[in-house]
Residue, then its C-alpha position, 0 to 999 in steps of 0.5 A: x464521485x464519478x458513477x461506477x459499476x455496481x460490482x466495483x461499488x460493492x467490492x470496493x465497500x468490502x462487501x464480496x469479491x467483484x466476482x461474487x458481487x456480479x452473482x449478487x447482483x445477477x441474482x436481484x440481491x441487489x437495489x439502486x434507489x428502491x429498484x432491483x438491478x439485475x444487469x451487470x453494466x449498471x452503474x451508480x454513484x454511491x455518494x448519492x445513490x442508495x444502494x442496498x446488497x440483500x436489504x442493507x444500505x451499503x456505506x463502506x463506500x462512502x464512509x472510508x476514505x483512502x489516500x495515496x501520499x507521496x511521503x517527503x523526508x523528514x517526516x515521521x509516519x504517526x498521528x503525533x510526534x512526542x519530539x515535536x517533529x513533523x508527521x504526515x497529518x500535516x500534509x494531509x489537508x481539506x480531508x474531513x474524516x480522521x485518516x491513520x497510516x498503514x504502516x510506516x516509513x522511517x524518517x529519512x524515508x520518502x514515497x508511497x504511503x496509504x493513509x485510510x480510516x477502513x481498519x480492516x483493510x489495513x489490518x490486512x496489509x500490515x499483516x506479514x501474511x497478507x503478502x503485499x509486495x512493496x517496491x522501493x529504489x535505494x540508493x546503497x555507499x558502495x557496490x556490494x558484491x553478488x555474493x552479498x546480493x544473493x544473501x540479501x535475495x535468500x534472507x539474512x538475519x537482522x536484529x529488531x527495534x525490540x532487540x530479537x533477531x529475524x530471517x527476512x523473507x527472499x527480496x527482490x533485488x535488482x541493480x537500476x544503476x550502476x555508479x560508484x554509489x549505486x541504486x537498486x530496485x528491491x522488492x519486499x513481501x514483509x514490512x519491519x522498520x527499517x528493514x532495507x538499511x538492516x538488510x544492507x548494513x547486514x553485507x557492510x553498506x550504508x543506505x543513502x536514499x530510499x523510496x517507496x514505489x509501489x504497493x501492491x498495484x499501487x505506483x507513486x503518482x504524485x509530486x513529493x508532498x501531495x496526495x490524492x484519493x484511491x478510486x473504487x477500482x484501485x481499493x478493489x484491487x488492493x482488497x484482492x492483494x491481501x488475499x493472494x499470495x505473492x512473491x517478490x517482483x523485481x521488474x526495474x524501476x527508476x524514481 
């Protein structure tokens, strides 16, 4: 790994926020190979460095692994499939740690998915709570109306997988465009399976096509079947967004 900032390092190992790693490390709590670092432009590798945060070995930052996948169709966000269907572990291939993904999308999905083994943080993300945004580009049978468009920015109620009935939280819903079948940007603050085709069904239109976007500050940025790993400065900021409340986005955005 490329040397870091000390701070990012042990932000990104969920130590303390960056800021309050900058006054870890102003105030000598902080050592790099036995010697105290006091000066906050000092950077480390901490696949080779021992760095130490008030006498304990850091190992967050070397021990989690995170994964940006650019999910295809036509496989099933799991560890296993008892149907024999193919599962996102196949694509991810030469990673040595036992990765799990954060959440899901459903099987005729595609796009963003993270895949970590750090627990906590994705805990935090799959809690309705922590507010992450997710945008998705969907393509919908027909154009709804702005009557319909405007229920599905306020919330409607869709029926769960376990058969209760829910309000979804306000989306953000955005045409990109116009065509007799046309695609829209929406963006969401809750993740329920399968949410978008209900929300849709919800005002009479089928969903043809969906794909994840973007994850927080995270943006697709990979070819249909690869992946690639989140540098320090990425699971910071992805640390930061569990703790920050937000609200949906709708700037455009066109897979």
């Amino acid at each position: 790994m490329p040397a870091e900032r000390l701070q990012k390092i042990i932000a990104a190992a969920g130590i303390a926020s960056r800021r309050k790693a900058e006054e870890l490390i102003s105030a000598g709590h902080v050592k790099v190979n036995g010697t105290v670092i006091t000066e906050l432009g000092t950077k480390a590798d901490p696949d080779v460095d021992h760095i130490r945060v008030d006498g304990k070995l850091l190992q967050g930052a070397q021990m989690h692994v995170y994964l940006l996948l650019n999910k295809p169709k036509g496989y099933v966000t799991t560890v296993s499939d008892p149907e024999k269907r193919p599962t996102v572990m196949q694509l991810i291939r030469g990673v040595k740690k036992r990765v799990y993904p954060v959440g899901r999308l459903d099987y005729a999905s595609e796009g963003l998915l993270l895949l970590t083994n750090d627990g906590t943080l994705a805990n935090k993300l799959m809690k309705a709570a922590s507010q992450v945004p997710k945008t998705y580009v969907v393509k919908v049978a027909g154009s709804p109306s702005p009557e319909s468009l405007e229920k599905l920015r306020g919330g409607v109620s869709i029926q769960t997988e376990d058969g209760r009935r829910v309000k979804t939280a306000p989306a953000g819903i955005r045409l990109i465009k116009e065509a007799a079948n046309p695609w829209y940007e929406v963006t969401l603050i809750e993740g329920r399976n399968r949410e978008i085709r209900r929300m849709f069904e919800k005002v009479g239109h089928h969903v043809e096509k969906i794909k994840r976007v973007r994850y927080g500050p995270l943006t697709l940025d990979v070819p249909t079947g690869e992946f690639r790993s989140l540098n320090l400065q990425e699971i910071d900021r992805l640390r930061t967004a569990c703790n920050k409340p937000a609200t949906a986005r709708t700037k455009p955005s066109v897979a």
